[in-house]
C-alpha positions in Angstrom: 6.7 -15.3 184.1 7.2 -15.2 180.2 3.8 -15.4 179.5 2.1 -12.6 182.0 5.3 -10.6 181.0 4.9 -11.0 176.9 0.9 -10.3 178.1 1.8 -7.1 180.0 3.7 -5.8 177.1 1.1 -6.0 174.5 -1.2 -4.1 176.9 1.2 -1.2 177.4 2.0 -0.7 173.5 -0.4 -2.3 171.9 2.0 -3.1 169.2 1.0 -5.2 166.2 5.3 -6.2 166.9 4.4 -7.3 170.7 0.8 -9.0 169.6 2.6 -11.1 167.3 5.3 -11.8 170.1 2.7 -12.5 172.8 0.8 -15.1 169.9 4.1 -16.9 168.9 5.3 -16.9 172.5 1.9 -18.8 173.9 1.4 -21.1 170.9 -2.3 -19.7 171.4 -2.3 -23.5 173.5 -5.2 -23.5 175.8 -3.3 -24.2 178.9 -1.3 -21.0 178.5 -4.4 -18.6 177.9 -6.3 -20.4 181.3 -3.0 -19.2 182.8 -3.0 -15.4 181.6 -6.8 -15.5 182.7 -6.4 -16.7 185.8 -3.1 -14.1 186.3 -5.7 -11.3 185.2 -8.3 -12.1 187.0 -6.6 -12.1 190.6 -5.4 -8.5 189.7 -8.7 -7.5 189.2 -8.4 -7.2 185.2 -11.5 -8.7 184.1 -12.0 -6.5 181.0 -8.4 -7.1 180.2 -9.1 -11.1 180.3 -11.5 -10.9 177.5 -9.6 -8.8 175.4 -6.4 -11.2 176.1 -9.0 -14.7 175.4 -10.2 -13.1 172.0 -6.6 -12.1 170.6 -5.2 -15.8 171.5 -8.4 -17.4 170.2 -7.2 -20.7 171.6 -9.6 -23.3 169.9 -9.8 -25.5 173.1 -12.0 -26.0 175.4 -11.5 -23.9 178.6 -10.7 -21.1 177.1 -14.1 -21.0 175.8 -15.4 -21.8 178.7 -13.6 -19.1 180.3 -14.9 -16.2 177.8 -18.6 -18.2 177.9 -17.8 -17.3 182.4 -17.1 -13.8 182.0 -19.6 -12.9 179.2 -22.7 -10.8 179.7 -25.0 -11.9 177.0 -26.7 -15.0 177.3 -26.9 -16.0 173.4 -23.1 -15.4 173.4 -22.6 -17.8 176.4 -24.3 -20.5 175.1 -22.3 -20.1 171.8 -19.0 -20.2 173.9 -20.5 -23.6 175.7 -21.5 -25.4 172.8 -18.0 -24.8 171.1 -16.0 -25.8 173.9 -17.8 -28.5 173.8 -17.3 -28.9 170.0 -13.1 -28.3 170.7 -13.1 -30.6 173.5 -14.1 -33.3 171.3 -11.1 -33.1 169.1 -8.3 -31.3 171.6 -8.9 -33.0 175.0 -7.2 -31.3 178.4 -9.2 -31.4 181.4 -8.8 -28.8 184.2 -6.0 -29.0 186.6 -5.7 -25.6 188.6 -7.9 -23.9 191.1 -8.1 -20.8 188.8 -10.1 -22.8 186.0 -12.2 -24.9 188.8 -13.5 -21.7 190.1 -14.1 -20.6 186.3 -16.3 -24.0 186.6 -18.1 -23.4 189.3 -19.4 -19.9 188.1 -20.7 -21.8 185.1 -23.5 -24.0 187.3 -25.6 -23.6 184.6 -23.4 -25.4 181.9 -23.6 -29.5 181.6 -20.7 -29.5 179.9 -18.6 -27.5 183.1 -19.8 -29.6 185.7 -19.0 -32.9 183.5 -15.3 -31.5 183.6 -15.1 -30.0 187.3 -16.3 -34.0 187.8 -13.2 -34.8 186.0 -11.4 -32.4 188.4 -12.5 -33.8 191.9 -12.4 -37.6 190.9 -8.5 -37.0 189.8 -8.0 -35.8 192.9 -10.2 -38.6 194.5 -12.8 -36.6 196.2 -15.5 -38.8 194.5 -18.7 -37.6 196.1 -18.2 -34.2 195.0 -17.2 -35.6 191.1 -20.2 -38.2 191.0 -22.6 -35.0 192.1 -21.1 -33.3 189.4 -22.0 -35.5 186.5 -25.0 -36.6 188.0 -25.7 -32.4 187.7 -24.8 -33.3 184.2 -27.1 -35.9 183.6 -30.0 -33.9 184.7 -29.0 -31.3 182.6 -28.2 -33.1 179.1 -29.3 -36.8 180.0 -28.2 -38.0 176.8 -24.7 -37.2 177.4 -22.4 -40.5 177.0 -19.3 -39.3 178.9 -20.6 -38.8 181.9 -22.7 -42.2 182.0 -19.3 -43.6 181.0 -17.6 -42.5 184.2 -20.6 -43.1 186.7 -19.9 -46.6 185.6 -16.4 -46.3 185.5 -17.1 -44.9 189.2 -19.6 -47.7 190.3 -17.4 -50.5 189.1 -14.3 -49.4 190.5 -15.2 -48.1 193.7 -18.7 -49.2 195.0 -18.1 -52.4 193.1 -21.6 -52.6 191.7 -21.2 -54.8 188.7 -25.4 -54.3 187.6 -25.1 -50.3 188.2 -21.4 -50.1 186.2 -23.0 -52.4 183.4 -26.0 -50.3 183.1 -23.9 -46.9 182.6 -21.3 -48.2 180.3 -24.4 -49.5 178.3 -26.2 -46.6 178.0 -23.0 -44.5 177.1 -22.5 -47.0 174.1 -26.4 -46.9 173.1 -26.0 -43.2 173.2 -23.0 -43.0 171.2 -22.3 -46.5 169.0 -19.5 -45.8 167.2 -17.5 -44.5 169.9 -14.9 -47.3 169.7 -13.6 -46.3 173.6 -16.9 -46.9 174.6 -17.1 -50.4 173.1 -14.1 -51.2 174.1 -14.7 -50.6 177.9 -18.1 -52.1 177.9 -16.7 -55.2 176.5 -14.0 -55.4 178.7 -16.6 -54.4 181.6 -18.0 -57.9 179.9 -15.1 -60.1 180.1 -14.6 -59.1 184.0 -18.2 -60.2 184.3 -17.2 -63.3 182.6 -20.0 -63.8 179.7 -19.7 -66.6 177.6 -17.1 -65.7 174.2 -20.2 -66.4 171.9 -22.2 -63.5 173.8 -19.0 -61.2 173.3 -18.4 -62.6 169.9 -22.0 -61.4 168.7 -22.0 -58.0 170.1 -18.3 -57.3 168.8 -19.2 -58.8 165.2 -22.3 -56.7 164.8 -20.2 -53.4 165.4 -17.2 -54.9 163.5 -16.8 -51.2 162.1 -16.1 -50.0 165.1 -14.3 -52.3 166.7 -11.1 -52.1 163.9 -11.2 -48.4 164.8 -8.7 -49.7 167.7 -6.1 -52.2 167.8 -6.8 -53.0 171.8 -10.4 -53.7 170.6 -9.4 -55.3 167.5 -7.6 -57.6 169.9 -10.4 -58.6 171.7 -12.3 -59.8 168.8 -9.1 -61.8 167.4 -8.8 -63.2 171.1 -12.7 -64.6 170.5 -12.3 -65.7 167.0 -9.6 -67.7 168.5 -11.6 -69.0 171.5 -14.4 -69.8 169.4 -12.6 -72.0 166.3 -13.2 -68.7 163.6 -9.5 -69.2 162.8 -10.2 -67.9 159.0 -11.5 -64.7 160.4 -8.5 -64.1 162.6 -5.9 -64.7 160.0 -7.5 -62.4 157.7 -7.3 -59.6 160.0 -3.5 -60.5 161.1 -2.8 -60.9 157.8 -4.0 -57.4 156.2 -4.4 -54.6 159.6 -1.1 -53.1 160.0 -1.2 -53.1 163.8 1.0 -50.5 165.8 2.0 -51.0 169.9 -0.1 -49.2 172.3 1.3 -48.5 176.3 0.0 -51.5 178.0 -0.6 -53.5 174.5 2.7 -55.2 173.6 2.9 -58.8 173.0 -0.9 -58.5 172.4 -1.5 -58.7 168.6 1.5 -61.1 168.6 0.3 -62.9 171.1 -2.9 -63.3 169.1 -0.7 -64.0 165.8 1.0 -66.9 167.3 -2.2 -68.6 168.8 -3.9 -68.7 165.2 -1.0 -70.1 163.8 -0.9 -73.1 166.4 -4.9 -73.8 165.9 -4.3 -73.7 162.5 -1.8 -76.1 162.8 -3.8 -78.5 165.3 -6.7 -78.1 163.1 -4.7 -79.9 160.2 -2.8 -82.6 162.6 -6.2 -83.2 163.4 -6.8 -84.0 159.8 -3.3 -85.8 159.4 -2.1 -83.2 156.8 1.4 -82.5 159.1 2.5 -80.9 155.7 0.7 -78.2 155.9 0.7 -77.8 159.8 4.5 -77.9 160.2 4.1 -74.6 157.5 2.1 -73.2 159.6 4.4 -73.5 162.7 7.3 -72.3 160.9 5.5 -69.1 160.1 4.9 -68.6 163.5 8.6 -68.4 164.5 8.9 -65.0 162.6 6.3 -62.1 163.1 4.8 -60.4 159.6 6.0 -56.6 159.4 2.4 -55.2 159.6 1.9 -56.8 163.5 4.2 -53.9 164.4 6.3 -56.1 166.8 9.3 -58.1 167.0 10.3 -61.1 168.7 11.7 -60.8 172.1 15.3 -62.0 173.2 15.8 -65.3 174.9 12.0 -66.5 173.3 11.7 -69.9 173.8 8.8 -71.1 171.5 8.4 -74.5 173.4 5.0 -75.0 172.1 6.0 -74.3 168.4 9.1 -76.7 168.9 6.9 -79.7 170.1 4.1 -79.2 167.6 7.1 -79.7 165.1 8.5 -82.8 166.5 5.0 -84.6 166.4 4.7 -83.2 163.2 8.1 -84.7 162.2 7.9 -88.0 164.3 4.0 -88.4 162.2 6.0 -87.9 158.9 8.5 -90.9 159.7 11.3 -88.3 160.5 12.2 -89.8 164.1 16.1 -87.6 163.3 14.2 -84.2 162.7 11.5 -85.0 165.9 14.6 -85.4 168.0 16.2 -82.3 167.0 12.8 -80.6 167.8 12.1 -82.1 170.9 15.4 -80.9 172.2 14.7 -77.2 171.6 11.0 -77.4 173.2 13.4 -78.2 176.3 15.0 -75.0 176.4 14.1 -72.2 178.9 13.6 -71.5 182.2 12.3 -73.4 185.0 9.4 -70.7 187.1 6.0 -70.9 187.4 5.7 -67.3 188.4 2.7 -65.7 187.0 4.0 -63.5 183.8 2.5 -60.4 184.8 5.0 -58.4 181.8 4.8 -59.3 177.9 8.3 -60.2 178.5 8.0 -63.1 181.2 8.2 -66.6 180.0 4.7 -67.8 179.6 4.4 -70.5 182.2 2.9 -72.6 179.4 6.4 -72.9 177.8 7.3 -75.1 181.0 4.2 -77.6 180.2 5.6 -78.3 176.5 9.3 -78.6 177.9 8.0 -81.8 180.5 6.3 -83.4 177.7 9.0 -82.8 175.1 11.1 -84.6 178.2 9.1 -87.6 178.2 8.9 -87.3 174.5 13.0 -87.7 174.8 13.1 -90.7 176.7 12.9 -89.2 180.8 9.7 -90.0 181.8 10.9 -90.2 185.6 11.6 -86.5 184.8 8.8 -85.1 182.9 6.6 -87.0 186.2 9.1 -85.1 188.6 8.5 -82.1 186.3 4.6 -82.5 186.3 3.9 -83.4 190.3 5.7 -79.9 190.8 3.1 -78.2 189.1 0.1 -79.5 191.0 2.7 -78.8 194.6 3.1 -74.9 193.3 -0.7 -74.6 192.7 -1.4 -75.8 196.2 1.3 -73.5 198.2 0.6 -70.2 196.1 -3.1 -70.8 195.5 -3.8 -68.3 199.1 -0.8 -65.4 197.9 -1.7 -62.1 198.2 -0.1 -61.0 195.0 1.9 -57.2 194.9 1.9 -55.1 191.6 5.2 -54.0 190.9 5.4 -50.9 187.9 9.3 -50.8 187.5 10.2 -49.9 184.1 8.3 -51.9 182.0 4.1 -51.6 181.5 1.4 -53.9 183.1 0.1 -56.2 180.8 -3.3 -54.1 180.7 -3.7 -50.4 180.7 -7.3 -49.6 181.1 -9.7 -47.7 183.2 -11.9 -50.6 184.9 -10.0 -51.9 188.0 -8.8 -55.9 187.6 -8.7 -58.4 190.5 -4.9 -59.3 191.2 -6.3 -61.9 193.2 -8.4 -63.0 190.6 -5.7 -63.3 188.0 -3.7 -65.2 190.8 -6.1 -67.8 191.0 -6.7 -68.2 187.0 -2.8 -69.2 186.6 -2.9 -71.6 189.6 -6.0 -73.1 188.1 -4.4 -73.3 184.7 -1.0 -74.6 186.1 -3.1 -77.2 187.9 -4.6 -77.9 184.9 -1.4 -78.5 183.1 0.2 -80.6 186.0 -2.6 -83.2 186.1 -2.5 -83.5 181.8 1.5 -84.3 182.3 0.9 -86.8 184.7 -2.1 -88.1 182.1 -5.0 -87.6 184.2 -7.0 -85.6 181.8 -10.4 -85.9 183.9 -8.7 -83.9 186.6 -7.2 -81.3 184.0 -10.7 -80.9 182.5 -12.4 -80.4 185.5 -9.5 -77.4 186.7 -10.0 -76.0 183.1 -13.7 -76.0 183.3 -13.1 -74.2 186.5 -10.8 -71.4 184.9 -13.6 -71.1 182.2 -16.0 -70.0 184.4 -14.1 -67.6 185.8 -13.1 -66.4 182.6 -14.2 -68.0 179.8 -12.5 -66.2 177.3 -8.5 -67.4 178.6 -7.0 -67.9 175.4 -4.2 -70.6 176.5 -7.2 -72.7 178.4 -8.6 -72.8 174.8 -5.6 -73.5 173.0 -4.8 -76.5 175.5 -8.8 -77.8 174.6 -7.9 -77.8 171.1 -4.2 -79.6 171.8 -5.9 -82.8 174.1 -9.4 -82.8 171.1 -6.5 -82.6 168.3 -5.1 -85.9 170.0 -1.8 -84.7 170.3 -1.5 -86.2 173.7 -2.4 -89.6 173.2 
């Protein structure tokens, strides 16, 4: 009541003392005048709601929209509109309480309301009445992005229609290009829809301005340099952006960090110089400041460990490649699919087997390999749960993601590794060309390529 009671004050005394009060007390915060108007209007005060609206003079959006609903003159209303539009751009809240959705509704009239009364009914998943809205909106203002943004948000997510999502997202984008959200979504939109990396690649490259606006994005195009062999490109970005964690992001730009570093490295064993490519791997065991991330507790690094034994074992250093093969050993023993930054990487397990045969216990890396190809087979048909205890999902983005999907990329890709442990790398190519067509952009699929062209395995 602290608000309606610092409100009532002011009207009694009129007090430049209880004006002050009333301003300091509501932080003039949008969300606290839609209360007071709301409050005033179900006691019938409706010249006392524009009085109280033009002495907060809350720069946000509803409120405007709530002195553009109870003005008179038409020029003024429009002037209210178009800056809450304007405000909304820069201080985002969308409505949450019946007081400001009936404010919405008496604005019919307004693109701009019935884009945000959409907002209202989706979040509280009465879709047909939120996709009327911001088609309303469309016919109104067709140019305006964020509502084709969510019609394809809508038609992707719940009418799965991959053509009509596409279409939206790429009109929202062609309307607004430098809107880096927008990019970002369409090209994730992309990725689900599994174009080819180059395709990605292009469209990302030719907006490269807007891409680095945001590190998820910024990820993306790191993630395709990778995929694609534009390792140069990568490591100039990870070596200059100072990066900084996002909900959802972790272990992302480190991720990325730590694949450049082994191409690199594969790229010169490939051309003998085991010099330079051990360097490289010993960079990678520590993260540069400006990734924003540490190392996590209990890391394993089996594929960095390996790398460094061949590397050492090429030099003539048989002592040092022991040493190394040993610690690509460590770690645990599940195939699990990681679905937290923090899980092992079920990757790890493929470097420990052939760091095992590397060691002298081939019966066990062959033990350790044939229960790879046995987990694929009993978990390919699990129904996989999502569990959000205490720590984020890997992504955190609008478009929905198959579970199921993902499920069947790792047991493709564990499949994959199984058969290369057991050296039958016509069977591993095959799963991998599988996985690529579901997703062609899987960064571990790509480094694994690069591992059995570099020779590694021979």
């Amino acid at each position: 009541m602290s608000y309606p009671l610092h409100c009532a004050r002011w009207m009694i005394e009129r007090s430049d003392d209880a004006r002050e009060t009333l301003l300091r007390i509501t932080g003039r915060r949008g969300v606290n005048a839609s209360l007071l108007a709301g409050w005033l209007l179900s006691i019938g005060q409706t010249s006392a709601v524009k009085e109280v609206l033009a002495v907060l003079d809350s720069q946000e959006a509803l409120p405007m929209l709530w002195r553009a609903s109870l003005s008179d003159d038409a020029n003024e209303r429009q002037q209210f509109i178009a800056a809450a539009e304007h405000c909304h751009a820069h201080n985002v809240r969308f409505p949450n309480s019946l007081d400001e959705v009936q404010m919405l509704q008496s604005l019919g009239d307004s693109a701009f309301a019935r884009y945000l009364l959409g907002c209202f009914w989706y979040s509280k998943r009465r879709y047909d009445e939120a996709v009327s809205c911001w088609r309303e909106t469309l016919e109104k203002s067709p140019d305006y992005a964020p509502a084709h943004r969510l019609l394809g948000v809508y038609s992707w997510n719940k009418q799965q229609d991959a053509t009509q999502a596409l279409a939206y997202l790429q009109r929202a984008v062609a309307l607004e290009p430098d809107n880096a959200r927008f990019l970002f979504e369409l090209d994730f939109l992309q990725k689900l829809l599994a174009r080819p990396v180059h395709e990605r690649l292009t469209t990302l490259v030719e907006h490269k301005a807007v891409v680095l606006k945001r590190d998820d994005l910024t990820a993306e195009l790191l993630s395709l340099w990778n995929a694609s062999g534009h390792y140069a490109d990568a490591a100039a970005i990870l070596d200059t952006r100072v990066f900084h964690p996002w909900e959802g992001g972790e272990g992302k730009i480190t991720g990325q960090y730590l694949l450049n570093q082994l191409h690199r490295a594969l790229q010169f064993i490939e051309r003998g110089a085991f010099k330079q490519a051990t360097d490289c791997l010993k960079a990678a065991l520590r993260y540069p400041d400006n990734l924003g991330e540490g190392r996590l507790p209990g890391q394993t690094d089996n594929d960095i460990w390996y790398l460094l034994g061949y590397c050492a074992e090429q030099a003539g250093d048989a002592q040092q490649a022991a040493e190394y093969y040993q610690l690509a050993r460590q770690g645990g023993s599940t195939l699990d699919a990681g679905r937290y930054y923090n899980d092992q990487p079920a990757d790890y397990l493929f470097w420990q087997g052939i760091a095992l045969r590397k060691s002298g216990n081939p019966a066990q890396a062959e033990q350790h390999f044939r229960h790879f190809i046995d987990w694929a087979a009993q978990h390919r048909d699990d129904v996989p749960q999502v569990d959000f205890f205490a720590v984020s999902l890997p992504d955190l983005v609008v478009l929905d993601v198959s579970a199921q999907q993902r499920h069947l990329q790792h047991c493709l890709f564990i499949e994959a590794l199984g058969h290369l442990g057991l050296g039958n790398v016509s069977a591993c190519q095959q799963r991998m060309q599988q996985l690529l067509q579901i997703n062609p952009a899987h960064d571990k699929a790509h480094l694994i390529r690069h591992a059995l062209q570099s020779g590694i395995f021979s």
